[in-house]
Structure formats: structure tokens, C-alpha cells
SELODO-673703 format. One record per residue (C-alpha): residue in three letters; x, y, z; residue number from 1. Coordinates in steps of 0.5 Angstrom, whole numbers. Example, Ala and Ser with C-alpha at 12.3 -4.5 7.8 and 13.67 -1.06 7.14 Angstrom:
% SELODO-673703
+------+-------+-------+-------+-----+
| rest |    px |    py |    pz |  nr |
+------+-------+-------+-------+-----+
|  Ala |    25 |    -9 |    16 |   1 |
|  Ser |    27 |    -2 |    14 |   2 |
+------+-------+-------+-------+-----+
END
This chain:
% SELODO-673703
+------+-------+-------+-------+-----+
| rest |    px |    py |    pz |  nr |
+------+-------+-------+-------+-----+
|  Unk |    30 |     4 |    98 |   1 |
|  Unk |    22 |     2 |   101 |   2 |
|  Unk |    19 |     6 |   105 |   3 |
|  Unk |    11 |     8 |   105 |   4 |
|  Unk |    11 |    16 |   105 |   5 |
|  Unk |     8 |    18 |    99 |   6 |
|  Unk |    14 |    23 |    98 |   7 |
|  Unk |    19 |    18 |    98 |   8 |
|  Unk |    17 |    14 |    93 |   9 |
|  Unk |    17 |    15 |    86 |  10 |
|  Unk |    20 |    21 |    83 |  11 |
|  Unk |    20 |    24 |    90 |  12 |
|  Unk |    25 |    20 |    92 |  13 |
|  Unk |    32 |    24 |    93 |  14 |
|  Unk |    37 |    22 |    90 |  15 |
|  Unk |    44 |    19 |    92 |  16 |
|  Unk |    49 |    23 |    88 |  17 |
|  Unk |    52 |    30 |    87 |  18 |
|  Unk |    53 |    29 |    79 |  19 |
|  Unk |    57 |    33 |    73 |  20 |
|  Unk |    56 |    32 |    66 |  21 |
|  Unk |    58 |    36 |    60 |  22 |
|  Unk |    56 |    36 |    52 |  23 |
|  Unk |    48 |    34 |    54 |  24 |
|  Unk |    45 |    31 |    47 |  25 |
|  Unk |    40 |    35 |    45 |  26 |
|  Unk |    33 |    33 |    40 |  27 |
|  Unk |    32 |    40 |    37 |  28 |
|  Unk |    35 |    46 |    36 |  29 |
|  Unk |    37 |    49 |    44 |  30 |
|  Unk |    35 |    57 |    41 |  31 |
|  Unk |    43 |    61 |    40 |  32 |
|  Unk |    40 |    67 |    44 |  33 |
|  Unk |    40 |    62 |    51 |  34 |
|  Unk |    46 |    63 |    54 |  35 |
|  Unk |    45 |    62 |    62 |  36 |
|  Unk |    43 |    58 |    67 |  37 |
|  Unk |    37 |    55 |    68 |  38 |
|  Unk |    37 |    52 |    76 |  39 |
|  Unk |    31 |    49 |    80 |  40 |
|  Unk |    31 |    48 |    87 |  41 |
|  Unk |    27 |    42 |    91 |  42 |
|  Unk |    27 |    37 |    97 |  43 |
|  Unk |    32 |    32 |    97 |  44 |
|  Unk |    34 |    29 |   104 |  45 |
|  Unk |    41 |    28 |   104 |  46 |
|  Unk |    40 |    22 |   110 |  47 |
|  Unk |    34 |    19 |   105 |  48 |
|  Unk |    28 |    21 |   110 |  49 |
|  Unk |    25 |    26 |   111 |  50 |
|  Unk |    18 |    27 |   117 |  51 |
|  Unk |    14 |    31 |   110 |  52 |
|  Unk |    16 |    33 |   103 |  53 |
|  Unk |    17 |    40 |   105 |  54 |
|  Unk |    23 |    39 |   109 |  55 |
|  Unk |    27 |    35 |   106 |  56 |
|  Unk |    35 |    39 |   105 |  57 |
|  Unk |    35 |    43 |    98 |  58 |
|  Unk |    39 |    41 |    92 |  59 |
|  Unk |    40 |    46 |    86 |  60 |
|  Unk |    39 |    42 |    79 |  61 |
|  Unk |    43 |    46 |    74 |  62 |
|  Unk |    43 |    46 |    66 |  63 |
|  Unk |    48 |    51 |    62 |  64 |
|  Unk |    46 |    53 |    56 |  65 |
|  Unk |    52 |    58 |    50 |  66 |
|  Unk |    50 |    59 |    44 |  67 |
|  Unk |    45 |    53 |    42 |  68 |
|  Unk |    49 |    47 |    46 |  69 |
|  Unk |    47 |    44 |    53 |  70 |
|  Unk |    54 |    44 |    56 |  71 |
|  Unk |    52 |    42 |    62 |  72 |
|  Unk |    47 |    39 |    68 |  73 |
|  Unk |    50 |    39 |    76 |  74 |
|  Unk |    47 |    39 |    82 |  75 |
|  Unk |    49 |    40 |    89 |  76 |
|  Unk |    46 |    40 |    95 |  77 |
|  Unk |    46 |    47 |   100 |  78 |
|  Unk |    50 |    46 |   106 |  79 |
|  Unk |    47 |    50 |   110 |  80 |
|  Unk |    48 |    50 |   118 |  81 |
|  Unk |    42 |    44 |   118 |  82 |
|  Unk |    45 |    40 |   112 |  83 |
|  Unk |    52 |    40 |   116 |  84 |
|  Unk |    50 |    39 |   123 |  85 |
|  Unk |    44 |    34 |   121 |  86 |
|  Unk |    39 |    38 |   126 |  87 |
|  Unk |    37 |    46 |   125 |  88 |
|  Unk |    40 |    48 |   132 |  89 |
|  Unk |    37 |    52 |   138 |  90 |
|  Unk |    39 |    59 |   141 |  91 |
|  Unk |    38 |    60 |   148 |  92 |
|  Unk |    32 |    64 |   148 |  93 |
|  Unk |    29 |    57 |   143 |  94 |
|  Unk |    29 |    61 |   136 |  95 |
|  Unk |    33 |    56 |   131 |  96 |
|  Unk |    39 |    59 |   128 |  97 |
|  Unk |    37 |    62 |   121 |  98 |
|  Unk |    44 |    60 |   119 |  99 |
|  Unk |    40 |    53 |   119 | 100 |
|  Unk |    34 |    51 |   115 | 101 |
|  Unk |    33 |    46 |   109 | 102 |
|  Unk |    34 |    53 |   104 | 103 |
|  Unk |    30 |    49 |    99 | 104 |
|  Unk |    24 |    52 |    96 | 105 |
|  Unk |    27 |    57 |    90 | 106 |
|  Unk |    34 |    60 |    87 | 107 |
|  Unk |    34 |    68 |    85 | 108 |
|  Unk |    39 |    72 |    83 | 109 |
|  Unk |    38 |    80 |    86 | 110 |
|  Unk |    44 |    84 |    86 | 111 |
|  Unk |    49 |    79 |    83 | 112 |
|  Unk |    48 |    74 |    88 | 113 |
|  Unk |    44 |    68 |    86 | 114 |
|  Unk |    41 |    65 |    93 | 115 |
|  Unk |    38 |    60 |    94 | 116 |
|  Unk |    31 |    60 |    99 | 117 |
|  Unk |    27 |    57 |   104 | 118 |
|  Unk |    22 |    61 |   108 | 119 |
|  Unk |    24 |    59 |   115 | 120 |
|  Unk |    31 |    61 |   114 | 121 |
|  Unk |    36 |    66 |   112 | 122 |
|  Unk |    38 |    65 |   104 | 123 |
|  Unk |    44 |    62 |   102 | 124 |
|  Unk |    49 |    64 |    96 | 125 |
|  Unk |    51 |    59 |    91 | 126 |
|  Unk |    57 |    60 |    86 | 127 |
|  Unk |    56 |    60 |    79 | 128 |
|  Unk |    58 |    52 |    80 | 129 |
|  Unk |    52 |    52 |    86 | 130 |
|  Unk |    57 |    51 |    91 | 131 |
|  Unk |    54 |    54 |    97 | 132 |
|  Unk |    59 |    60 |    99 | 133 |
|  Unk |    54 |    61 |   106 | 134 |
|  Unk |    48 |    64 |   109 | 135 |
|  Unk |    46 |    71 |   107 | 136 |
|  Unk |    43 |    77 |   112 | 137 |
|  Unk |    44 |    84 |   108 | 138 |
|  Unk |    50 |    85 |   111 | 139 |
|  Unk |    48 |    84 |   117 | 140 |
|  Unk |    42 |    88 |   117 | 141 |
|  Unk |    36 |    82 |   117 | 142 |
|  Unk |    33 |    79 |   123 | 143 |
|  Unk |    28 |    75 |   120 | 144 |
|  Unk |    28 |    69 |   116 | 145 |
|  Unk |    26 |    71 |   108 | 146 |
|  Unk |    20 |    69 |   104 | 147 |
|  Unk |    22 |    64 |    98 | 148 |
|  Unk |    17 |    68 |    94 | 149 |
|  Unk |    21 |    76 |    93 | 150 |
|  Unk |    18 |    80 |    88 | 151 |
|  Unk |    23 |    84 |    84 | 152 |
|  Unk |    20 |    91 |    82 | 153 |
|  Unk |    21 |    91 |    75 | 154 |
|  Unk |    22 |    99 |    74 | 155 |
|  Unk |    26 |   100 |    81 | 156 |
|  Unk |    31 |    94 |    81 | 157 |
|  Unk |    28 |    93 |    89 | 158 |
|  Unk |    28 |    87 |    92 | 159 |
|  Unk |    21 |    86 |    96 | 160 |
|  Unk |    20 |    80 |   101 | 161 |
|  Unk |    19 |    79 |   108 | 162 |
|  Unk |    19 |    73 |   114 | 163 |
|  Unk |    13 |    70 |   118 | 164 |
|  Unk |    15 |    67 |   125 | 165 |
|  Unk |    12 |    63 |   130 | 166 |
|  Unk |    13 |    70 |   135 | 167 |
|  Unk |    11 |    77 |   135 | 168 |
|  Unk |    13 |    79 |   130 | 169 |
|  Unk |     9 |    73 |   126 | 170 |
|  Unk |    10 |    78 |   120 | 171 |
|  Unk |    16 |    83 |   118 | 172 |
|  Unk |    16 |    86 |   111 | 173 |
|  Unk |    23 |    89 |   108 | 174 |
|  Unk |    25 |    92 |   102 | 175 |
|  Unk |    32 |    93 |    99 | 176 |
|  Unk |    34 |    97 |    94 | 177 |
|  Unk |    38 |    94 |    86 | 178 |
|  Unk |    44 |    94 |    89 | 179 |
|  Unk |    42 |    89 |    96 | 180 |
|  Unk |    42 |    94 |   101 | 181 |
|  Unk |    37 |    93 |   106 | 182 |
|  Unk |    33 |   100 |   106 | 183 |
|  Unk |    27 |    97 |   110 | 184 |
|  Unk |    24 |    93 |   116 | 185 |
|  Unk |    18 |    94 |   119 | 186 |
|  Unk |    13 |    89 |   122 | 187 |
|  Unk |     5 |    88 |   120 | 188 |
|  Unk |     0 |    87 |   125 | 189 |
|  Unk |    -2 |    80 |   125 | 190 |
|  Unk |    -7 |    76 |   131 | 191 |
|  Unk |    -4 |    70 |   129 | 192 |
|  Unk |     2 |    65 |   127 | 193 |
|  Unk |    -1 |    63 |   120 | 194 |
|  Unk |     4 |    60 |   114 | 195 |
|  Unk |     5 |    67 |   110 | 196 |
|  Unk |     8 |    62 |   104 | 197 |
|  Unk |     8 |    68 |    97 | 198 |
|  Unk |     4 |    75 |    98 | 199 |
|  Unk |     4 |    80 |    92 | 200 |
|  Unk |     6 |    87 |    89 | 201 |
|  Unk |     5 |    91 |    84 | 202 |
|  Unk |     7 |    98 |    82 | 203 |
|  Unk |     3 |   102 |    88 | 204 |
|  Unk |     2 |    97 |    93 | 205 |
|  Unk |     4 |    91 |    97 | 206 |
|  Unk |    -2 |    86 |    98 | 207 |
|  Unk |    -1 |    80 |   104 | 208 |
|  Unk |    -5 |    74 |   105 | 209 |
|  Unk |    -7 |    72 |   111 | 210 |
|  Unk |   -11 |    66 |   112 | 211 |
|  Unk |   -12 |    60 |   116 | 212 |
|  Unk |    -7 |    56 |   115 | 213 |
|  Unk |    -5 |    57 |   122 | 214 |
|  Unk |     2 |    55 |   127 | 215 |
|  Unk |     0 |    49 |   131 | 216 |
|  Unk |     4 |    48 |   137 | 217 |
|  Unk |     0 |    39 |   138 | 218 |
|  Unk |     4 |    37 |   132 | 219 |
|  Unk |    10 |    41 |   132 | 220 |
|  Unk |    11 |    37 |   138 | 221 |
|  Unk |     9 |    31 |   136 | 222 |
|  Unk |    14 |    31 |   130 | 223 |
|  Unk |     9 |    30 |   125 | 224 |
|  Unk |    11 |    33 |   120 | 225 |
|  Unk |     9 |    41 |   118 | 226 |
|  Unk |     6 |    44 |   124 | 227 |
|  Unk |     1 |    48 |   122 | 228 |
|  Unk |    -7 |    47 |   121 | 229 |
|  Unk |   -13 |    50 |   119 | 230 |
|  Unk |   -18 |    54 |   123 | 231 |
|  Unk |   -25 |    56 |   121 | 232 |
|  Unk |   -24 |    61 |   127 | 233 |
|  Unk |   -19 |    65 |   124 | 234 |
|  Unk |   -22 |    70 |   118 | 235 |
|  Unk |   -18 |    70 |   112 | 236 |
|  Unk |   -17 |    77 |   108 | 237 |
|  Unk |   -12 |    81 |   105 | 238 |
|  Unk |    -8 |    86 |   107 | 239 |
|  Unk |    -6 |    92 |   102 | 240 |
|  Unk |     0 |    97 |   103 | 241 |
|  Unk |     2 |   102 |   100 | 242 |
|  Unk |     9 |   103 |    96 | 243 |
|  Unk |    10 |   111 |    97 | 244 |
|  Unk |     8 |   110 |   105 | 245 |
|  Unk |    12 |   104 |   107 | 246 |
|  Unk |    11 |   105 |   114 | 247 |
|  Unk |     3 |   107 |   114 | 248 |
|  Unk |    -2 |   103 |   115 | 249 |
|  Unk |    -5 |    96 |   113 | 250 |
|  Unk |   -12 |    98 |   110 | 251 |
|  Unk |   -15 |    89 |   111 | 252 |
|  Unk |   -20 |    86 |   106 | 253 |
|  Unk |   -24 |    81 |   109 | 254 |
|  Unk |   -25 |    75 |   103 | 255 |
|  Unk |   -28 |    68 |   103 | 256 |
|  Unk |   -24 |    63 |   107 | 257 |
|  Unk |   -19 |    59 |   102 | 258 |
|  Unk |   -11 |    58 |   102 | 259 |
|  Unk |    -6 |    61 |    97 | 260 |
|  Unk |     1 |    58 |    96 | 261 |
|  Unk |     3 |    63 |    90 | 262 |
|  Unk |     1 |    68 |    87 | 263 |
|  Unk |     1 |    69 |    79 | 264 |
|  Unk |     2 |    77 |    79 | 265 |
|  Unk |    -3 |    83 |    80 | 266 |
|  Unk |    -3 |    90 |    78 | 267 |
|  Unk |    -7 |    97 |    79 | 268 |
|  Unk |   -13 |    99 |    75 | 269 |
|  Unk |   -16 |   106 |    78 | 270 |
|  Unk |   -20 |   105 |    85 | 271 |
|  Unk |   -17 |    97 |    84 | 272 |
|  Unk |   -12 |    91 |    86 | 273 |
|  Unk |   -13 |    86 |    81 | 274 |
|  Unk |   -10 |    79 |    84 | 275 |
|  Unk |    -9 |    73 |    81 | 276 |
|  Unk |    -8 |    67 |    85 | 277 |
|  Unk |    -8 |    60 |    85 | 278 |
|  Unk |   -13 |    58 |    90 | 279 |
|  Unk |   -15 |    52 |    95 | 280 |
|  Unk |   -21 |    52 |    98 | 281 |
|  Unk |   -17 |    50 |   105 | 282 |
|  Unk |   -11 |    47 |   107 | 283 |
|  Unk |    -8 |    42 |   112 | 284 |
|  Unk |   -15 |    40 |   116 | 285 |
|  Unk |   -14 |    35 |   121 | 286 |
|  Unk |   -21 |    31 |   118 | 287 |
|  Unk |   -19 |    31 |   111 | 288 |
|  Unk |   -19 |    25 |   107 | 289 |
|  Unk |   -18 |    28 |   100 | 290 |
|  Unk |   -11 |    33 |    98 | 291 |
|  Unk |   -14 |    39 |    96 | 292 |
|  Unk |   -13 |    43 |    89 | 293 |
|  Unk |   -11 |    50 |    87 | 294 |
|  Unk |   -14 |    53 |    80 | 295 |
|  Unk |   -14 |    60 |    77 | 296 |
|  Unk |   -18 |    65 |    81 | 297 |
|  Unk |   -18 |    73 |    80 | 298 |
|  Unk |   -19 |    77 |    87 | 299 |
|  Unk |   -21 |    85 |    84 | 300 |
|  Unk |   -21 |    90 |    91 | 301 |
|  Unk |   -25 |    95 |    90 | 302 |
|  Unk |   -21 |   101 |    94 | 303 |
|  Unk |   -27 |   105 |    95 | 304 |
|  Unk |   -32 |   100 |    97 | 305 |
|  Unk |   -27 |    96 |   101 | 306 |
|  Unk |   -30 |    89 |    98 | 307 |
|  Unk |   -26 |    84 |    94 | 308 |
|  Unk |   -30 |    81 |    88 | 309 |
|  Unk |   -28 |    73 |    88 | 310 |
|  Unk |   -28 |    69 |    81 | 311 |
|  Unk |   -27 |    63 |    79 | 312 |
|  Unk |   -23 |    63 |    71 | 313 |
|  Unk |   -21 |    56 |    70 | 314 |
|  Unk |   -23 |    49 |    73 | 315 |
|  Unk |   -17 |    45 |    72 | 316 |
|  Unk |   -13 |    44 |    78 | 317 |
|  Unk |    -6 |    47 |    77 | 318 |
|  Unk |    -1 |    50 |    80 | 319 |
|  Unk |     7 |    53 |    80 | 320 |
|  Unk |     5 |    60 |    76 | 321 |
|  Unk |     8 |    64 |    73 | 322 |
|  Unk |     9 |    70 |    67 | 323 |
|  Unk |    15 |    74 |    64 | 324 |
|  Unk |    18 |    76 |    71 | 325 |
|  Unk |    20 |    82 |    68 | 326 |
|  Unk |    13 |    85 |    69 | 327 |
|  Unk |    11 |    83 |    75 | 328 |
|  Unk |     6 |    88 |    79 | 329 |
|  Unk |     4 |    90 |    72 | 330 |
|  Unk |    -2 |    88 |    67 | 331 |
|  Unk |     1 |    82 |    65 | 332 |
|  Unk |    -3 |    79 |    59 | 333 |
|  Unk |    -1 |    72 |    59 | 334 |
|  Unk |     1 |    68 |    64 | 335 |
|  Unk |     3 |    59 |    65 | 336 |
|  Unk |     2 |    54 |    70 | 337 |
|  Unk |     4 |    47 |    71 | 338 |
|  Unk |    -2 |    40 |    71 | 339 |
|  Unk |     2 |    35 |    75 | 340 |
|  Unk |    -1 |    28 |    74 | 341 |
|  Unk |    -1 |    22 |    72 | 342 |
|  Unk |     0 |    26 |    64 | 343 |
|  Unk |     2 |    33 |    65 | 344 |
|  Unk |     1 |    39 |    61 | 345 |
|  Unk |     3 |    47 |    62 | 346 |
|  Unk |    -3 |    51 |    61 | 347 |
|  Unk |    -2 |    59 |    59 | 348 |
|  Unk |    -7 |    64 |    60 | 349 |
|  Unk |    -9 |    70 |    57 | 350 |
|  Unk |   -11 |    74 |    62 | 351 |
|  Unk |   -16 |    79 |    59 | 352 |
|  Unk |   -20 |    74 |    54 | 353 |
|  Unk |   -20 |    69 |    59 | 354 |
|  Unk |   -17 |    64 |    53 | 355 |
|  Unk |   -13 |    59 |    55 | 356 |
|  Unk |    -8 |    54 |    51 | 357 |
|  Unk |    -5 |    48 |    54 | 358 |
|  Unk |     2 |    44 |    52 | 359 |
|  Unk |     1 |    36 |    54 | 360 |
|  Unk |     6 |    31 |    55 | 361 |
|  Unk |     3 |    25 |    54 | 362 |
|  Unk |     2 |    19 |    59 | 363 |
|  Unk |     8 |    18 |    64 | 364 |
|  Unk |    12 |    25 |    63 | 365 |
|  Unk |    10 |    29 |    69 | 366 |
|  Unk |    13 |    37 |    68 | 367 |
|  Unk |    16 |    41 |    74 | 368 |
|  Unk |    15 |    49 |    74 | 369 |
|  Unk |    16 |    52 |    68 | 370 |
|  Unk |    21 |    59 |    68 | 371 |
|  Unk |    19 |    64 |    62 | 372 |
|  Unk |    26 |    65 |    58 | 373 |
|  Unk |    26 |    72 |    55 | 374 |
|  Unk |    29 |    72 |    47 | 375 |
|  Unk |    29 |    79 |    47 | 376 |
|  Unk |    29 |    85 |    51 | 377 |
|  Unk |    22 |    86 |    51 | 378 |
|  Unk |    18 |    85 |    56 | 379 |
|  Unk |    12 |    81 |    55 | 380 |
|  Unk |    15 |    80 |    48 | 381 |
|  Unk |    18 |    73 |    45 | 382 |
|  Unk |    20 |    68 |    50 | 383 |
|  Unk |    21 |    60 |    52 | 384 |
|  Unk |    17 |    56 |    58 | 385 |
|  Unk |    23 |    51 |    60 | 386 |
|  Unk |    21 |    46 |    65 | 387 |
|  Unk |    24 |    40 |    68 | 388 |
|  Unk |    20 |    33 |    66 | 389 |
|  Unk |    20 |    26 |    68 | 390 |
|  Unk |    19 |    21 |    65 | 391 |
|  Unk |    16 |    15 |    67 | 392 |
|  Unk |    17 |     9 |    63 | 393 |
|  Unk |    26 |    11 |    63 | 394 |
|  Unk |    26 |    13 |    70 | 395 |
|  Unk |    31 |    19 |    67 | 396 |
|  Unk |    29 |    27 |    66 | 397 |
|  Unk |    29 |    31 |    61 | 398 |
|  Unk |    30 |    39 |    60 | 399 |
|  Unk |    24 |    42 |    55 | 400 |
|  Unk |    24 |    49 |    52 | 401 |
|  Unk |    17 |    51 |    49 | 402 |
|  Unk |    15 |    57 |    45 | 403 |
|  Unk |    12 |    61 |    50 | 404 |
|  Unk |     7 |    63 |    44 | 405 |
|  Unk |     6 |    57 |    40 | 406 |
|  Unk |     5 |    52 |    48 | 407 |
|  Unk |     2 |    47 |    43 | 408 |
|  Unk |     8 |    46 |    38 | 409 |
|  Unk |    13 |    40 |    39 | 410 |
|  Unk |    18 |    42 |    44 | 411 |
|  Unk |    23 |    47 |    41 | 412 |
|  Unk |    29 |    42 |    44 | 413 |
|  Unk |    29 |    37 |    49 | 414 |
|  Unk |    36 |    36 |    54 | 415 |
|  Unk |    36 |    29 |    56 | 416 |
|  Unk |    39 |    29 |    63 | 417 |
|  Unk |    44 |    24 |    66 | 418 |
|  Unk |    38 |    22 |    72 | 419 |
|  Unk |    33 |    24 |    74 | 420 |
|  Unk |    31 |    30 |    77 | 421 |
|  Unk |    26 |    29 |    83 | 422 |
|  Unk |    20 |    33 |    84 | 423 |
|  Unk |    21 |    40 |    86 | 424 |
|  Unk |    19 |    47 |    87 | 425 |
|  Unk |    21 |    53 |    84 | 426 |
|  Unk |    27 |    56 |    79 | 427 |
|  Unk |    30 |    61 |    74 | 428 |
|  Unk |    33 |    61 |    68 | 429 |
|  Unk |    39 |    66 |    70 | 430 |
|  Unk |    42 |    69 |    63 | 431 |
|  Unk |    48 |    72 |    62 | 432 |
|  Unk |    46 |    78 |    60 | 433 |
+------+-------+-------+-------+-----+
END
């Protein structure tokens, strides 16, 4: 295949195939506690083209793990309404069927499902063997689509989520309890359709980031690609809710005019918020010659003076954070985010000194997002960094597990997969347990 756009070429080209493989070789010791699946969810046009890499159908990678072996590698496109039509279809009144969509952004599981997830559609459920049993809409109770970057509440078991739509409501905020029921459904006031791609939470709030990344109806309808733009007119802020008083008011927060694709984690102090975000100084703008860079900023909102003290903590540009999910919205020390170039590296954060070590690759081998593995029931505690690596000089990936506290030690083992797997976005390892 010889095409000239960037996100069909290389590693990001699809893959053809739906493959099984069983009894993976392995270089190192897979540690016994790891039983589970790790899966990651990615781009992957089933026709071999797509108008930009964001929209190309999903396909779920998946690595199981028992008691030291790797016992298997699948992966699986998601058949949602738009993979099997071959367009995402139309209502009468013009909105798309959110049975459609690409469901290509993230996999989670909440209550016994595991879903897989997109921002412009419903989630759809995958069995254990990732085959798609169909969308998911809370029993009927969801009438939005559904962010890829839910938070799970680690002392409530509630799932915390919302949909942004090109409409009024452009943006809906929803919480659902332990066990999946859908409790609340409640538009945020917002003056215009911009690209709400994570948020944040922590134990007593909810933080949504509106920024000028903003819905543009030229190129929709040009076909160009993703149909949104920046606007130096549309003021960037942060917008705070409290957890005890769902239906309340949102209390706004002006800050400097940036994107954030995701968020790393936040956490309450007295009188505070404490945010941290991977952060771009713009996005999308129509005269840009270069590709922007997120690295490592901290946004501390003093709730008493209503401003937002804004600091840089690292230079090198990273993305895909995350931390031991376990404790998400509380103060989590150490968090990771993945370099991905030409020699990839993952770098973990100590949050309160500032400190910072990093896991190198070496030339050619280009790592993915890395997902926390716990080796225990301790939050914060003993754990492993998977990520899927490929390497450039075979053409073929790899799954790596890193010692979560020693990031600069040789991989702990080394999956050797039967393709590669293209660059994608976001996973989990889904134990058992």
C-alpha cells in the first residue's frame, strides 16, 4: 500500500488481518501475580484509508496473561453500526446514530463490562474474546455520546463521564453508580461546540476544560479531516462542580489559551484544586507549520481568590499519562507519560519533588501508552508499566513489562507478538481479580 498521508504510512498503517495466537515466547519472567488481559484500542480502517488518523475504525489489541505465561495475543475490529454500514448513518433530524462512530479511542471495564470507547458515540461491549456483542446505552437511560476518558471514583465505585456534541447541549455531564445504573444526566453551560476530549476529578469536584478548540462547520463539510479549529476568540477556562452538589452551579476559572487532550490526575488540598495536565500551547490552527507538543504542566485553583496559578514541570514533550488508577482524584505521588519518537522512552514523575526518571528504548523502538499493573492490593504500592512497543528494524511488536519503581531496569519480560501493532491510544490491563 503507497498512499501520502502520514497516518497511513509506517506504523500507522492498519493492519489487514484478524489474528489468534497461542503460547507467545517471552524473554524474562512474566510476574505470576499477572493474570488478566492487557488490551488497547486504536485506529485501524477496515477499507485501508481513513480522511485523518482519529477516524479510523477501532481494533482492541489483546494480550492474556496466567500465572507467568503469555497465553495469547488476538485482535479484533469493533463492529459498530458504522464499521458494518461503511458510513455513520443519519437521523431525520440530521444527528448520527450513536449505535455508529469508529468506538476507537480507549477500553475499560465498569461494572463487569468491558467497553470500548470513542467520544462521538455510545460505548460498545466486547466479550472477553473481543468480539463486539453491540452498543451500550445504560439501559436505555444515555442520550449523548460518551467521553473515552471516564473516571472511576476509587472510593464509590461510580463511573464519572459526560458527551460534548456539536448542538445544545454542546456539553452533558453523567455519573453512574458501581453496578452501571445511570443516576445523573445534567447539561453544562457552554457558549460554544468545543473538542471536550478528557476532564478531571477528584473526591469533591469535578473539573471540565473548555478551550478553544472549537467545531468548524468549512471543514466538516469540506471532508477534511477532523472538524474542529482553534479560535483566539473563544476564552479558555476551567470550569469547577462540586461532587455533593450535582445539579449546582459550575463556578469558571479563566487560564491562558492552551489545549489539553488528557489530563494525568487531580486532587483536593484546602481551599484548592490541583490539576495535572498534559498541555499544548494551541491546536488545530489553519496556519500552523509545525505539530504542537504537550508536556507537563501543573494548574493549582485557589477557590478563594478565583485564579489559577499555571507552571510548567517538565520540558520534554510527552503524552498518554497515567498513574496507578486506583487513585484517581486523590494525591497520587507518581505518575508516567510516553515519548514517542524516533527513540521512545516512558518517563515517571514524582509529583511532590519534581523529580523524574525515565525507561529508554533505544533507536527504532517507539512505545505506546503505558497502563499501571498493580502487584498487589495496595494503592500506590508495587506495580508494572505494560506497553506495546514496536520496533522498527523487524516491523513486528512487542508487549513490555517494566518495574513501575525501577523505570530504568531492563524490561522485567518482553512478549514478542506475531505482527505489529499499529500506533494507537489508549488500554488497561483488566485483571482478573
Amino acid at each position: 500500500m503507497t498512499t501520502s498521508l502520514p497516518h497511513l504510512t509506517g506504523n500507522y498503517a492498519p493492519v489487514t488481518e484478524e489474528l489468534t495466537a497461542y503460547e507467545l515466547p517471552v524473554t524474562g519472567t512474566i510476574p505470576p501475580e499477572l493474570t488478566g488481559w492487557y488490551l488497547r484500542n486504536g485506529p485501524n480502517p477496515h477499507a485501508a484509508a481513513s480522511a485523518h488518523w482519529f477516524l479510523g475504525d477501532g481494533m482492541v489489541h489483546g494480550v492474556r496473561l496466567e500465572q507467568g505465561r503469555a497465553v495469547s495475543y488476538r485482535n479484533r475490529w469493533v463492529r459498530t453500526s458504522t464499521f458494518t454500514n461503511g458510513a455513520q448513518v443519519r437521523d431525520a433530524d440530521g444527528n448520527y446514530d450513536l449505535t455508529g462512530g469508529f468506538a476507537n479511542t480507549h477500553v475499560i471495564r465498569h461494572a463487569g463490562r468491558t467497553l470500548a470507547l470513542e467520544e462521538g458515540s455510545y460505548p460498545h461491549e466486547l466479550t472477553c474474546e473481543l468480539d463486539t456483542v453491540g452498543p451500550y446505552d445504560f439501559d436505555g437511560k444515555l442520550h449523548t455520546a460518551m467521553t473515552a476518558h471516564p473516571k472511576t471514583c476509587p472510593t464509590t465505585g461510580e463511573l464519572h463521564f459526560f458527551g460534548y456534541a456539536t448542538a445544545e447541549p454542546y456539553l452533558t455531564y453523567h455519573r453512574a453508580d458501581a453496578a452501571g445504573n445511570l443516576l445523573l444526566s445534567r447539561p453544562i453551560d457552554v457558549p460554544g461546540p468545543t473538542m471536550h476530549h478528557d476532564f478531571n476529578l477528584t473526591g469533591g469536584h469535578i473539573v471540565f476544560m473548555d478551550l478553544p478548540v472549537v467545531f468548524d462547520l468549512e471543514t466538516a463539510l469540506s471532508g477534511g479531516g477532523m472538524p474542529y479549529r482553534w479560535s483566539d476568540d473563544y476564552q479558555a477556562r476551567l470550569g469547577v462542580l462540586r461532587r455533593d452538589d450535582p445539579h449546582g452551579a459550575v463556578r469558571w476559572f479563566p487560564i491562558d489559551p492552551c489545549y489539553v487532550f488528557h489530563a494525568l490526575n487531580a486532587h483536593d488540598e484546602p481551599g484548592r484544586i490541583v490539576l495535572h495536565v498534559m498541555r499544548y500551547p494551541s491546536m488545530w490552527r489553519q496556519d500552523s507549520p509545525t505539530r504542537e507538543q504537550a508536556s507537563l504542566w501543573r494548574w493549582t485553583i485557589d477557590l478563594t481568590s478565583g485564579t489559577v496559578i499555571e507552571e510548567q514541570l517538565d520540558d520534554r514533550a510527552a503524552e498518554f499519562p497515567r498513574i496507578d488508577d486506583r487513585l484517581a482524584g486523590l494525591d497520587a505521588r507518581f505518575g508516567h507519560a510516553t515519548v514517542s519518537r524516533d527513540s521512545g522512552a516512558l518517563i515517571r514523575y514524582d509529583l511532590h519533588t519534581g523529580a523524574n526518571t525515565a525507561h529508554e528504548f533505544g533507536p527504532g523502538r517507539i512505545p505506546a501508552e503505558a497502563a499501571f499493573a498493580a502487584a498487589n492490593e495496595h494503592p500506590g504500592g508495587e506495580g508494572y508499566l505494560m506497553t506495546y512497543v514496536y520496533n522498527a528494524d523487524t516491523d513486528r511488536s512487542d508487549l513490555v513489562i517494566l518495574d513501575g519503581a525501577d523505570l530504568a531496569a531492563t524490561p522485567v519480560a518482553t512478549v514478542h507478538l506475531p505482527s505489529r501493532v499499529p500506533y494507537g491510544f489508549h488500554g488497561n490491563w483488566l485483571a482478573d481479580r
